[in-house]
C-alpha positions as CSV (number, residue, x, y, z in Angstrom):
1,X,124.9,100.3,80.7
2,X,124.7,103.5,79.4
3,X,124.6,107.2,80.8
4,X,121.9,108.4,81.9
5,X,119.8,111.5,81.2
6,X,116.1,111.1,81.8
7,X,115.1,109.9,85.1
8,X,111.5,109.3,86.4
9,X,110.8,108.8,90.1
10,X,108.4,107.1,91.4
11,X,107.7,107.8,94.9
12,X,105.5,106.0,97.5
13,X,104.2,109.3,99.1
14,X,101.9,107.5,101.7
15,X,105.8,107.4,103.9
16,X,106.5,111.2,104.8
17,X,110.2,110.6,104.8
18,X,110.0,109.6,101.6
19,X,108.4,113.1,100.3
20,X,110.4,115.2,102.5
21,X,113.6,113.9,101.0
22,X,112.4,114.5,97.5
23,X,113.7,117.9,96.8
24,X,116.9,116.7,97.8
25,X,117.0,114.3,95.7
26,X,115.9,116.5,92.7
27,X,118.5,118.7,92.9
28,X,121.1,116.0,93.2
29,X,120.3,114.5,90.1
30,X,119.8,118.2,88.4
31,X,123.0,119.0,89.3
32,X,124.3,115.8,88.1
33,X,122.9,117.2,84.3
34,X,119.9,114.5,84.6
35,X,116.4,115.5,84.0
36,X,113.6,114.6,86.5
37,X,110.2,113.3,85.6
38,X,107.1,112.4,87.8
39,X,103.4,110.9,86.6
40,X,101.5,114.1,86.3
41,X,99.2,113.1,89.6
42,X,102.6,113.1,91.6
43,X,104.0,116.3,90.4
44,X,100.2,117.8,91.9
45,X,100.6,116.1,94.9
46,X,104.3,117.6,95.6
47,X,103.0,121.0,93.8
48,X,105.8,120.3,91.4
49,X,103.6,120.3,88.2
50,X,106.4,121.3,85.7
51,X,108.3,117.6,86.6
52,X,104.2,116.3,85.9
53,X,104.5,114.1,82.4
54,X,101.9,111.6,81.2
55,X,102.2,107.6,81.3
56,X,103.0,107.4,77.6
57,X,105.6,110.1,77.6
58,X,107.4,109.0,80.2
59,X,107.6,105.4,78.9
60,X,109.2,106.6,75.9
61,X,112.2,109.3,77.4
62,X,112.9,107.5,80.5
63,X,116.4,106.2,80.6
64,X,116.0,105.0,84.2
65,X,112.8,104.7,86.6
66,X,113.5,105.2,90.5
67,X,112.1,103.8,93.1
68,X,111.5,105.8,96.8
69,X,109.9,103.3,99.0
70,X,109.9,99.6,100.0
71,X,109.1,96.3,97.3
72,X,105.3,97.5,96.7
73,X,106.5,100.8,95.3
74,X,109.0,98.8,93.0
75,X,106.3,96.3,92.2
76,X,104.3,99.2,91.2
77,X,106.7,100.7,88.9
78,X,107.3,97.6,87.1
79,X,104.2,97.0,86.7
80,X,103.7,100.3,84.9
81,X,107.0,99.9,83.1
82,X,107.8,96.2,82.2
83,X,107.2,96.0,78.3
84,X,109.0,98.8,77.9
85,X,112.2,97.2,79.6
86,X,113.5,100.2,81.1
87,X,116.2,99.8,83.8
88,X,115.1,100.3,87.3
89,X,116.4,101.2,90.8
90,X,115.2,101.9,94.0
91,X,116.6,103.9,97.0
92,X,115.1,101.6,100.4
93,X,112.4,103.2,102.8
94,X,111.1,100.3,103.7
95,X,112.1,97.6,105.6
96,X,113.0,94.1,104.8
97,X,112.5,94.6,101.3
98,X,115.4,92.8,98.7
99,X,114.6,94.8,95.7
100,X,115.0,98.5,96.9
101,X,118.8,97.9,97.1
102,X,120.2,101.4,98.0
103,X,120.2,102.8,101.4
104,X,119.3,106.4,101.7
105,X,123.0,107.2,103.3
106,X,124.5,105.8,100.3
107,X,122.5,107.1,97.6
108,X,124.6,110.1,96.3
109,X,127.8,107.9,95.4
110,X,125.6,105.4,93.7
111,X,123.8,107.2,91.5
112,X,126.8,109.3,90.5
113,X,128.5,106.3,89.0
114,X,124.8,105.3,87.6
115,X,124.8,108.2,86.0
116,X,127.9,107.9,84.5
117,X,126.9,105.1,83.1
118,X,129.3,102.7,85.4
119,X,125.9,100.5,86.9
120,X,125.1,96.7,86.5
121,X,122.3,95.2,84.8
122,X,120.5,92.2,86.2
123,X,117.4,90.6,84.2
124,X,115.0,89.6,86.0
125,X,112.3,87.1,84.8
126,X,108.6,87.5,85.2
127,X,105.6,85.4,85.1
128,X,102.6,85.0,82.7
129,X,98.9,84.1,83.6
130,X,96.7,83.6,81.3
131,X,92.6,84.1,81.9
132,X,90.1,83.6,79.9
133,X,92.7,84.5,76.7
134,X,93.6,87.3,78.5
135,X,97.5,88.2,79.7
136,X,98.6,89.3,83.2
137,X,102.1,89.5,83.7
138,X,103.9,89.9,87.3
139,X,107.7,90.1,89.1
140,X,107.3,88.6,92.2
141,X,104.1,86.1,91.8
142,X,100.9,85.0,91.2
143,X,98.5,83.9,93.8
144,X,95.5,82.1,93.7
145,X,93.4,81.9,97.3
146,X,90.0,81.2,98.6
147,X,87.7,84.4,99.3
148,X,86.1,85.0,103.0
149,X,84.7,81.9,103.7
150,X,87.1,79.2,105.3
151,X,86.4,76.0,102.3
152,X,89.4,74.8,101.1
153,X,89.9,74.9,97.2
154,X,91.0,72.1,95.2
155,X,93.4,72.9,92.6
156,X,94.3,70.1,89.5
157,X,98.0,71.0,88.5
158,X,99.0,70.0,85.0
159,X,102.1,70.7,84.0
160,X,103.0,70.1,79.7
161,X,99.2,68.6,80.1
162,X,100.5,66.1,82.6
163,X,98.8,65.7,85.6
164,X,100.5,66.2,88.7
165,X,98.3,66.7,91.7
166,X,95.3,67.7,93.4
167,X,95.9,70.1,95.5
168,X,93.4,70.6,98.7
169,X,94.6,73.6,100.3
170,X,93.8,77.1,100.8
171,X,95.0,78.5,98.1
172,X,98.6,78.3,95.6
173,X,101.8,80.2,94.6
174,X,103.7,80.6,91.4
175,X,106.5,82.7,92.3
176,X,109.4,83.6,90.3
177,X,113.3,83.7,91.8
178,X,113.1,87.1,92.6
179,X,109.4,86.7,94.4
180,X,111.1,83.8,96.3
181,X,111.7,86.1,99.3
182,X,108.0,87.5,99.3
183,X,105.2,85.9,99.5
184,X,106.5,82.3,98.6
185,X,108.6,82.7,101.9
186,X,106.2,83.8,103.8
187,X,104.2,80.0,102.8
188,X,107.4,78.1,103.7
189,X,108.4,78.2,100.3
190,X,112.5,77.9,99.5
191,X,114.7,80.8,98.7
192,X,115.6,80.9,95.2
193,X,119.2,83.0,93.8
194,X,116.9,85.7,91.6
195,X,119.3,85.3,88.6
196,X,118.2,82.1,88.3
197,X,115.0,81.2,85.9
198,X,112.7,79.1,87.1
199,X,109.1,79.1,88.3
200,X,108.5,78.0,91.9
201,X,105.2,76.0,92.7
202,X,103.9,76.3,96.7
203,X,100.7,75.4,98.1
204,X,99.8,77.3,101.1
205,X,98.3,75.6,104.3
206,X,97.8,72.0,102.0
207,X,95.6,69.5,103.7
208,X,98.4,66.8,102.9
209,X,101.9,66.2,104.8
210,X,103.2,64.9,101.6
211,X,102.5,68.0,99.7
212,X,105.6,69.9,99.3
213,X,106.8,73.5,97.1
214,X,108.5,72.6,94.4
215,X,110.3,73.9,91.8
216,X,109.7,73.6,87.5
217,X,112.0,74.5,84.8
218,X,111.1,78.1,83.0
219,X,109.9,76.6,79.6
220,X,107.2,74.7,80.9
221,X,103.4,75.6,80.3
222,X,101.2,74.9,84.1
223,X,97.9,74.8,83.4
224,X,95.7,75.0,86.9
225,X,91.8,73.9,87.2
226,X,90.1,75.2,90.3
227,X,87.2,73.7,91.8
228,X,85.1,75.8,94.5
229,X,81.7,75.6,96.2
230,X,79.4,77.7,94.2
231,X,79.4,80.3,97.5
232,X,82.4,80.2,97.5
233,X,84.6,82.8,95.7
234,X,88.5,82.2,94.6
235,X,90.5,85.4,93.4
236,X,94.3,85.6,91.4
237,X,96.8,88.4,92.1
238,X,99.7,89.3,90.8
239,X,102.1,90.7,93.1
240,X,99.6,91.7,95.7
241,X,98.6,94.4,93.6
242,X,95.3,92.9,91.3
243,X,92.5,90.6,92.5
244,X,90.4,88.7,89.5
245,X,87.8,86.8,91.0
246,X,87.5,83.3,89.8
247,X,84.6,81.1,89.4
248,X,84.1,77.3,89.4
249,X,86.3,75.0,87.0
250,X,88.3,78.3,85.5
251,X,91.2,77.5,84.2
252,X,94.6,79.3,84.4
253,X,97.8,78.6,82.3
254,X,100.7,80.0,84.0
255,X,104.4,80.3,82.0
256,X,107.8,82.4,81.5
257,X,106.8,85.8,80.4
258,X,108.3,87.4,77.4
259,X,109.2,90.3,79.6
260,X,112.3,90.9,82.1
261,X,112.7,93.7,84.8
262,X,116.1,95.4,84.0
263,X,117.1,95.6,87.2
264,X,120.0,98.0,88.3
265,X,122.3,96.6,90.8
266,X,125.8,98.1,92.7
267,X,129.0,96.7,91.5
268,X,129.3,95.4,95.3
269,X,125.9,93.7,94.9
270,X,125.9,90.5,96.5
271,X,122.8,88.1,97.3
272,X,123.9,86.2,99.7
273,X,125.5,88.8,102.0
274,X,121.8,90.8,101.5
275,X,120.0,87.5,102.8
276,X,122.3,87.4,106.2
277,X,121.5,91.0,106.7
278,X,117.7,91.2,106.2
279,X,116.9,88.2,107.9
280,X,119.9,88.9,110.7
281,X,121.2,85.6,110.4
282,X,124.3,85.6,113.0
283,X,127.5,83.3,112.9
């Protein structure tokens, strides 16, 4: 990759360890000839108004966004950041998180050789939904569950316009690799190398002992048809972050998306290794 010069950080302030390391942090990367941006309500917030830059401006200069918090901080930023494919790091404040790689003790040598220009890009692959010809696009997954009321939803899965199954359950995942250790997980879903591109399929709590997650090549179009009582309500988000409520019979096409996260990783990055430690898997 190649050096670095512009750098915006996006912080999650609602951790106050995160925002008292922040000057710190500035003047590492100042002194390291980088210049640090912020989204202009940030820079308020830390009374640092002169780092404050809008949205559009910082989507064009950025050479590099980083990330100061757990995986909903980096979901955030790639959410804001995605189409303009601009590579992305985070320093961990979280806790089991597998996409802030960086430990705060470590951070100074890292980014040095970032900097430099001496990091690794991985590409991450995202997912598509498609609403009502509208286009969502997400890292880690999309999610489709009932509302307050405990009905189950039924859920026709086509894949290429094949049917597969109807699903009676309480609600369905699409994950990508990388969203493999999130939510999918979390729904006994399997864990995926995030390299890898495919799109992961898992029910959650199915009324079936034969139904089982599986998992469907990259280049495949799912189409899903939801069924619900009419007091019932059925919502879709993407990466925990935006609920669409659904209504009866809507239909939702799921795919590949055009976009990839630029992900920055260590030269030392391994998945495997990461896995054993965040889950404390022992010999």
């Amino acid at each position: 990759m190649k050096k670095i010069k512009n750098i915006t950080i996006i912080p999650n302030l609602k951790k106050s360890k995160v925002e008292k390391q922040i000057p710190g942090i500035i003047k590492f990367l100042e002194n390291k000839g980088a210049s640090v941006f912020f989204e202009q309500k940030i820079a308020a917030t830390l009374n640092k108004k002169n780092y404050g830059h809008s949205l559009q401006f910082l989507k064009q200069k950025s050479d590099m966004i980083l990330v100061l918090g757990g995986d909903g901080t980096f979901l955030y930023a790639a959410g804001l950041f995605y189409k303009e494919s601009i590579p992305t790091m985070g320093i961990n404040f979280g806790n089991v998180g597998f996409l802030n790689e960086v430990q705060f003790n470590s951070y100074k040598k890292i980014l040095s050789r970032i900097i430099a220009g001496e990091g690794k890009i991985e590409k991450r692959m995202m997912l598509q939904a498609k609403i009502n010809k509208k286009n969502y696009h997400c890292l880690n997954e999309i999610a489709i569950a009932r509302g307050t009321l405990s009905r189950i939803l039924h859920l026709d899965l086509l894949i290429n316009n094949t049917f597969v199954s109807t699903y009676r359950a309480d609600g369905i995942i699409f994950a990508t690799p990388t969203g493999s250790t999130a939510y999918s997980l979390s729904a006994h879903g399997p864990i995926v190398l995030p390299s890898l591109d495919l799109i992961i399929i898992n029910p959650i709590c199915p009324h079936g002992l034969g139904t089982r997650p599986f998992l469907a090549n990259p280049d495949v179009t799912i189409q899903l048809k939801i069924g619900i009582d009419d007091e019932e309500k059925a919502y879709l988000t993407l990466d925990g972050r935006k609920g669409i409520p659904l209504s009866h019979k809507t239909t939702i096409e799921v795919a590949k998306s055009q976009y990839e996260i630029p992900l920055i990783i260590t030269q030392n990055y391994n998945f495997y290794e990461l896995l054993s430690k965040k889950f404390e898997w022992t010999r």
